[in-house]
C-alpha positions in Angstrom: 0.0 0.0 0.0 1.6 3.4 -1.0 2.4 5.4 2.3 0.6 8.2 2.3 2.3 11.8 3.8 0.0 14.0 5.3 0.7 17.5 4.5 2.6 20.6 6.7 -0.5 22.9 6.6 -3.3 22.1 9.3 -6.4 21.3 6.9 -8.2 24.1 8.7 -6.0 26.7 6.7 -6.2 24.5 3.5 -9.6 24.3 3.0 -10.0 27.9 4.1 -12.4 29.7 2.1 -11.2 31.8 -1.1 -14.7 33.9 -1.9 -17.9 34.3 -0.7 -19.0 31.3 -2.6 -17.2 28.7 -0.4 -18.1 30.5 2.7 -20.4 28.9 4.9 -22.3 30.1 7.6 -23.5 33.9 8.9 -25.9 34.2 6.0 -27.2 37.3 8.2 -24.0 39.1 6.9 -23.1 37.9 3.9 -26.3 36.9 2.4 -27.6 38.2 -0.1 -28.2 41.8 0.1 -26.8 41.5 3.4 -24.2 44.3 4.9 -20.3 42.8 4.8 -21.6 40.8 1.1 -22.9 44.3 -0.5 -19.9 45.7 1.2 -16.9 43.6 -0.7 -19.5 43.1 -3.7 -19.8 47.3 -4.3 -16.3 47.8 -2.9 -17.9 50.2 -0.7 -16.0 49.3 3.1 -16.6 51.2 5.8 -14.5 50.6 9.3 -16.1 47.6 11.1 -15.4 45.1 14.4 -16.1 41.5 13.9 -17.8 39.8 17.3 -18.0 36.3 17.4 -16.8 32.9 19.2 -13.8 31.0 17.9 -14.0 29.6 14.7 -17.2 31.0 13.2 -14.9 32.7 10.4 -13.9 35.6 11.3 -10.4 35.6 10.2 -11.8 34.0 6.9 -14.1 37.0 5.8 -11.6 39.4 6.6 -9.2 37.3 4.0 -11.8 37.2 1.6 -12.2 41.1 1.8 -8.3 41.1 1.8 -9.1 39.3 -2.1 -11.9 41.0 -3.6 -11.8 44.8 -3.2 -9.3 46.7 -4.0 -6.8 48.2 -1.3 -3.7 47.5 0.3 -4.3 45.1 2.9 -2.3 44.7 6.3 -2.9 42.1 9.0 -1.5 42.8 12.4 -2.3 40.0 15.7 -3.5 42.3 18.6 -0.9 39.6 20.7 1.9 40.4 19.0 2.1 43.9 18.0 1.7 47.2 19.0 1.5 51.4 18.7 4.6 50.9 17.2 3.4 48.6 14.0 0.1 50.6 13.6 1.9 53.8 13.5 3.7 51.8 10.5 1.2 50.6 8.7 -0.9 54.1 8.8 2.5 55.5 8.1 2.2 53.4 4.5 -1.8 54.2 4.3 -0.4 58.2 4.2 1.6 57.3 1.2 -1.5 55.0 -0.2 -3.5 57.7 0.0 -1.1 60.3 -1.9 -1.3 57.6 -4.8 -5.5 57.7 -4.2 -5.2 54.1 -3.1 -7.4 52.6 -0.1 -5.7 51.0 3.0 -7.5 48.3 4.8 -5.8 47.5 8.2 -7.0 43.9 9.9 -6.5 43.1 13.5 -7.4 40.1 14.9 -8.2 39.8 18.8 -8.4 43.1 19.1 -10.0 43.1 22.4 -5.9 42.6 23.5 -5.4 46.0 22.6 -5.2 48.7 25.7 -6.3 51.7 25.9 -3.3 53.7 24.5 -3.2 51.2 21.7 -6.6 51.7 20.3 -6.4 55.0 20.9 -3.6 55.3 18.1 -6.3 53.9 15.3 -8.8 57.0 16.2 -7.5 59.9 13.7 -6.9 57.5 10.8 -9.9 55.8 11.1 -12.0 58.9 12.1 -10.3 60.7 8.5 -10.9 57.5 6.6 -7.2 57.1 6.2 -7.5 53.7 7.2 -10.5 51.2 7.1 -10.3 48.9 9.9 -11.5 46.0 10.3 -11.4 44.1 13.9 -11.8 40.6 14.9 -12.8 39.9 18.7 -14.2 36.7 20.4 -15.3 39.3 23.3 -18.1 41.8 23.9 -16.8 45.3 22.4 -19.0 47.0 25.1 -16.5 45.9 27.7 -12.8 45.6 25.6 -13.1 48.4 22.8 -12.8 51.5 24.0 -15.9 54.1 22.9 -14.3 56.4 21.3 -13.5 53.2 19.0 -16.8 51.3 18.6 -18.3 55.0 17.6 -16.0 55.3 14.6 -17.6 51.3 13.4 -20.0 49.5 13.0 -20.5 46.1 15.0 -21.3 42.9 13.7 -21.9 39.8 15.4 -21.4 36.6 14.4 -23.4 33.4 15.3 -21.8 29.8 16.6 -21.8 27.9 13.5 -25.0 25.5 13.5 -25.5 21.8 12.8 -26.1 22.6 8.8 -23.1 24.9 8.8 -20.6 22.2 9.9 -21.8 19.1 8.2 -21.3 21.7 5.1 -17.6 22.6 5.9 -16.8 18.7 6.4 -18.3 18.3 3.0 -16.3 20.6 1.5 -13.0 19.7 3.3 -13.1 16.2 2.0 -14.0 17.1 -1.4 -11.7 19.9 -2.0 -8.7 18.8 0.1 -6.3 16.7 -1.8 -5.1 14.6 1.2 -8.6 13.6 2.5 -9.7 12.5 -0.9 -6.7 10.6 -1.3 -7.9 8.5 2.3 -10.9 5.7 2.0 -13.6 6.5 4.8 -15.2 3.5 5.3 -17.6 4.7 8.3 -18.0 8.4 9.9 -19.8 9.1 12.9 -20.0 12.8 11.7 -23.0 14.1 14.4 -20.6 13.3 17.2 -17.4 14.6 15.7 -20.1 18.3 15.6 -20.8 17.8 18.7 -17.4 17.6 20.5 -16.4 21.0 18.6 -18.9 22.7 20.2 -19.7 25.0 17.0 -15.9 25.8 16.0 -15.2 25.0 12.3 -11.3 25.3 12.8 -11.4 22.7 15.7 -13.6 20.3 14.1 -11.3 20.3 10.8 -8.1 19.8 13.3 -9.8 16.9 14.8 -10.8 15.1 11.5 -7.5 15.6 10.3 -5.6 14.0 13.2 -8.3 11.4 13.4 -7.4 10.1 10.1 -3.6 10.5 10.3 -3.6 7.9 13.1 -5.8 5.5 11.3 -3.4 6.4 8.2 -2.0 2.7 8.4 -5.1 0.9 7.9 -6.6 0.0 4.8 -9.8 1.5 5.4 -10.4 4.2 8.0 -13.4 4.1 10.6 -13.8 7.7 12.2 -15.8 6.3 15.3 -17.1 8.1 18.1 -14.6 6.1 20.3 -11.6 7.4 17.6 -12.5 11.3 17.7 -12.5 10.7 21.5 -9.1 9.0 21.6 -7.9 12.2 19.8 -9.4 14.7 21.6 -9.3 13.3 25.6 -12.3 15.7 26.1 -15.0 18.0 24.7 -13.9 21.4 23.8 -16.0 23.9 25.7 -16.2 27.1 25.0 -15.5 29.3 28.1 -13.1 31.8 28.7 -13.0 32.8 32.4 -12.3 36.3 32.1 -14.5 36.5 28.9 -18.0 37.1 28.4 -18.9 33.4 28.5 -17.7 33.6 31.8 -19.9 35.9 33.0 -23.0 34.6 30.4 -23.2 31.2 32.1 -22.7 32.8 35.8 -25.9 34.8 35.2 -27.8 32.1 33.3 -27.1 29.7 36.5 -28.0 32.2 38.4 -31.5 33.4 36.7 -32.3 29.9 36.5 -32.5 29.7 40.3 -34.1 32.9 40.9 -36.5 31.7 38.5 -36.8 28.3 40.8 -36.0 25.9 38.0 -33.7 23.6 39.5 -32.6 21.6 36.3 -31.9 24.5 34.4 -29.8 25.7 37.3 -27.9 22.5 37.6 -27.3 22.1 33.6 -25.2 25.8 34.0 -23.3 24.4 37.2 -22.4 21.5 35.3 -21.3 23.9 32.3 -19.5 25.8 34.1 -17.8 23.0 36.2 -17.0 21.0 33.0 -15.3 24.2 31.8 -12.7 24.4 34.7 -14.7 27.5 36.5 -13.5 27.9 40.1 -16.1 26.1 42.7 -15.6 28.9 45.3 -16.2 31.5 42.7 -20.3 29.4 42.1 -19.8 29.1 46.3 -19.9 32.7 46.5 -22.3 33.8 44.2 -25.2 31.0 45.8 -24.3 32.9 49.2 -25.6 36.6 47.6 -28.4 34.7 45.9 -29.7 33.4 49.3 -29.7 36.3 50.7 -31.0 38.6 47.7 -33.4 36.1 45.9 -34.6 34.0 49.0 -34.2 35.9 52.1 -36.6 35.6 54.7 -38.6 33.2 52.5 -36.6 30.4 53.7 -33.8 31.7 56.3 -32.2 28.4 56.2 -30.8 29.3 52.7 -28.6 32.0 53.8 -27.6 29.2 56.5 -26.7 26.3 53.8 -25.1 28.8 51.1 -22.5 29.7 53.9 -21.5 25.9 54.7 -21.6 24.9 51.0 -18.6 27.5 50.9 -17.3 26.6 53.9 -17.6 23.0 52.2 -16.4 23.5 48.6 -13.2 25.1 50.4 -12.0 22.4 52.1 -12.9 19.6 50.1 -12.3 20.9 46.6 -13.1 19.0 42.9 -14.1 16.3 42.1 -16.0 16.0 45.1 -17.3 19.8 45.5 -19.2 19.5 42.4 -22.2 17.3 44.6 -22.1 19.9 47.5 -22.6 22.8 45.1 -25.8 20.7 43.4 -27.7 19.7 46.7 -27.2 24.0 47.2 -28.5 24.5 43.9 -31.3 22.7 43.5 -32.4 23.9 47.6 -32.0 26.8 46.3 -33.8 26.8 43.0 -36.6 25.2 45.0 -37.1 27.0 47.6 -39.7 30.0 48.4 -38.1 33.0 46.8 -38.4 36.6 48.6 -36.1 40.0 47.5 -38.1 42.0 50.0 -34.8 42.5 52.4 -32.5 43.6 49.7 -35.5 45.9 48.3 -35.6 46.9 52.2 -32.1 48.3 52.2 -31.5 49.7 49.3 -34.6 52.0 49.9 -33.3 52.8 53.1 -29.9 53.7 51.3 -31.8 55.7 49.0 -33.8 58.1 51.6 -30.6 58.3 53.5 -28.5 59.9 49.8 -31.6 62.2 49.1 -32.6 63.2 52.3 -31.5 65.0 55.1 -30.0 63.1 58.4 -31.9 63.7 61.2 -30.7 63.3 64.6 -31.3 59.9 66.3 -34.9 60.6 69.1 -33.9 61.4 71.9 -35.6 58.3 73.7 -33.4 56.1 71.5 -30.3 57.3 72.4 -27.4 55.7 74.7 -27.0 57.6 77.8 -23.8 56.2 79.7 -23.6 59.3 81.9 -25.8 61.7 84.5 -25.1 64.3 82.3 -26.7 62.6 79.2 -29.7 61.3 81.1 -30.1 64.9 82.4 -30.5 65.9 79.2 -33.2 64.0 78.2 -30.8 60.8 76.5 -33.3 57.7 76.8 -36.0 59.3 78.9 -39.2 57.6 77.7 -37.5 54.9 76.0 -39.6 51.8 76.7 -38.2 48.9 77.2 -39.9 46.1 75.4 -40.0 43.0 77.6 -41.5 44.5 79.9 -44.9 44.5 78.2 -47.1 41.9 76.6 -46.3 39.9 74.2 -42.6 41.6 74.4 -43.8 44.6 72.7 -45.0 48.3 72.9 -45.5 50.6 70.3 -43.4 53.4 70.2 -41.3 55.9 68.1 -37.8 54.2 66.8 -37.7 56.4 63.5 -37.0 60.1 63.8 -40.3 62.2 63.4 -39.9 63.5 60.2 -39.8 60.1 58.9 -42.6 58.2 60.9 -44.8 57.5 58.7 -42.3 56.0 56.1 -41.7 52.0 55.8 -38.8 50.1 53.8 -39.6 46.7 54.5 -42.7 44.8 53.2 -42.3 40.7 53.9 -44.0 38.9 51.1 -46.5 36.1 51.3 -43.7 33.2 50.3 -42.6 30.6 52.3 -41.8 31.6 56.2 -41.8 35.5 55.6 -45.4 35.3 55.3 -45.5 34.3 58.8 -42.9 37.0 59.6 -45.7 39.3 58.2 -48.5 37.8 59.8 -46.7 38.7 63.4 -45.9 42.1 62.0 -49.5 42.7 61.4 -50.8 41.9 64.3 -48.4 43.7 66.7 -48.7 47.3 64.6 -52.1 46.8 63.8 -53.0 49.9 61.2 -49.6 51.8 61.7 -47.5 50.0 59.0 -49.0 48.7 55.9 -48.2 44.8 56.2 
């Protein structure tokens, strides 16, 4: 059997795209009629960012542009370079320009860039010296500076779908001259989609090295047990100091809120599989018991602290079963914001209005001369009445008729409200 040499270049950069024809995916850009297509098709670009998760083809589009319109093209890797290579390349656009020629500038990861750094593309872009065009798998609103995402537009791109990939693989072992060259007896091609988690450029790497280790065999089998061999685990997208990061978090989060426990226990195990840090989940359950669940089920608040406690000293593998039975208590328990409501309109009289002295009867009076002075005369002392209560004053006057706390009818604060009732009678509004 003649041996068969696979090639240098990762198949992920051979079958790369050339026009808009091969491109797959995104149609809500480069459909028909649609902005970046009537862009590169009327040669009419305009400065734009690129938002999108790995491998959905931003890099491609960009080197499709690089092909079909006609300007001097640069590419610069926000990792790698800096002011200084900018300023060189808008240097060489100053001299394009003299010569009436168009300067397109590329940057990939551009969410690397600091402040200074994009702050050096602003005149050129803002004069139309350059036209930039930025790549970035994170949200602009939080790593491009404004004064940037004014001067472009922004245009997201979707995870490619099921369609989209099974299209690519198509196309790869049509147009690629080593993977015709190969007999595929069997493919388990949903699974190899699934594993890539929506990322053309992995899912090409891991046929590729799938087949080059069954490149001694006379007929190749890309089982779900080979495309596992190859890749040890699932790729998951998650970047922990990305937005994914913080889109799961909240999702987990919401879900419990929203007392769903399986959705909530879905995002724990996304966010566990993707290496997040327990005590990080820990933390967050012990706001949400407090904010979400409150009086509704003190006992939250109570079980959010020793799952921390927990998760601390036993750590992963194990953790992962504390954090769940707190998650799914949580999801399913009685949920109540009124305390966190409470205080932050307590904080919000206090910023707006003025702060009036603490009532005399309320105050400490440690010495003669405070008690001559009136410091806790009248205060009443609460024990020593019925029920171990009395009504008095314990606002100042000019905010006695106010109220910041209104328990809800869920779980055990409806009791709490119940008691409330009945010792105030008409005076507060439970």
């Amino acid at each position: 059997m003649k041996k068969i040499i696979p090639p240098e270049v990762p198949l992920a950069e051979r079958v790369r795209p050339k026009n808009l024809e091969e491109f797959v995916g995104q149609e809500h850009l480069l459909g028909e009629g649609k902005p970046i297509r009537t862009m590169i098709l009327n040669d009419s670009l305009s400065s734009f960012i690129m938002w999108g998760p790995p491998g959905s083809g931003k890099t491609t589009i960009a080197r499709i542009i690089a092909s079909q319109t006609k300007s001097e093209f640069f590419s610069l890797n926000a990792v790698s370079s800096g002011v200084r290579e900018v300023r060189h390349v808008i240097e060489l656009a100053q001299q394009n320009k003299n010569l009436n020629k168009r300067t397109i500038l590329f940057i990939d990861e551009i969410h690397r860039f600091n402040k200074a750094q994009q702050d050096a593309l602003l005149n050129s872009i803002e004069s139309g010296l350059i036209i930039l065009i930025g790549a970035t798998t994170e949200n602009p609103s939080f790593e491009v500076i404004p004064a940037l995402r004014s001067r472009t537009r922004i245009f997201v791109l979707n995870q490619l779908n099921y369609e989209d990939l099974k299209k690519i693989i198509s196309f790869a072992l049509i147009k690629d001259e080593f993977l015709s060259s190969v007999k595929i007896k069997s493919f388990d091609e949903d699974f190899l989609i699934y594993i890539c988690s929506g990322d053309a450029r992995i899912l090409l790497n891991i046929l590729e090295a799938a087949i080059i280790q069954e490149l001694d065999k006379e007929e190749i089998h890309l089982t779900k047990e080979l495309f596992e061999n190859v890749v040890q685990k699932r790729n998951i997208i998650y970047d922990k100091d990305g937005e994914e990061h913080y889109n799961l978090i909240s999702a987990f989060i919401k879900s419990i809120r929203g007392s769903d426990p399986d959705a909530a226990i879905y995002w724990l195990a996304r966010m566990l599989e993707a290496g997040e840090d327990p005590l990080f989940i820990a933390r967050r359950l012990i706001v949400l018991a407090s904010e979400d669940i409150g009086n509704a089920s003190p006992n939250a608040l109570v079980l959010a602290e020793s799952t921390f406690s927990a998760v601390e000293k036993i750590g992963m593998p194990e953790a992962r079963i504390i954090l769940a039975q707190c998650t799914t208590y949580l999801a399913s328990s009685p949920k109540s914001n009124a305390s966190y409501i409470a205080i932050d309109r307590a904080i919000e009289e206090i910023r707006n209005n003025p702060q009036y002295p603490v009532p005399l009867h309320l105050r400490n009076a440690p010495t003669d001369l405070m008690k001559k002075i009136g410091y806790g005369k009248d205060y009443k002392y609460a024990h020593d009445f019925d029920k171990h209560f009395i009504e008095q004053e314990y606002l100042p006057k000019e905010l006695k008729t106010k109220q910041f706390y209104f328990p809800t009818e869920q779980g055990q604060e409806k009791k709490l409200k119940e008691y409330l009732k009945s010792i105030w009678n008409n005076k507060k509004k439970y």
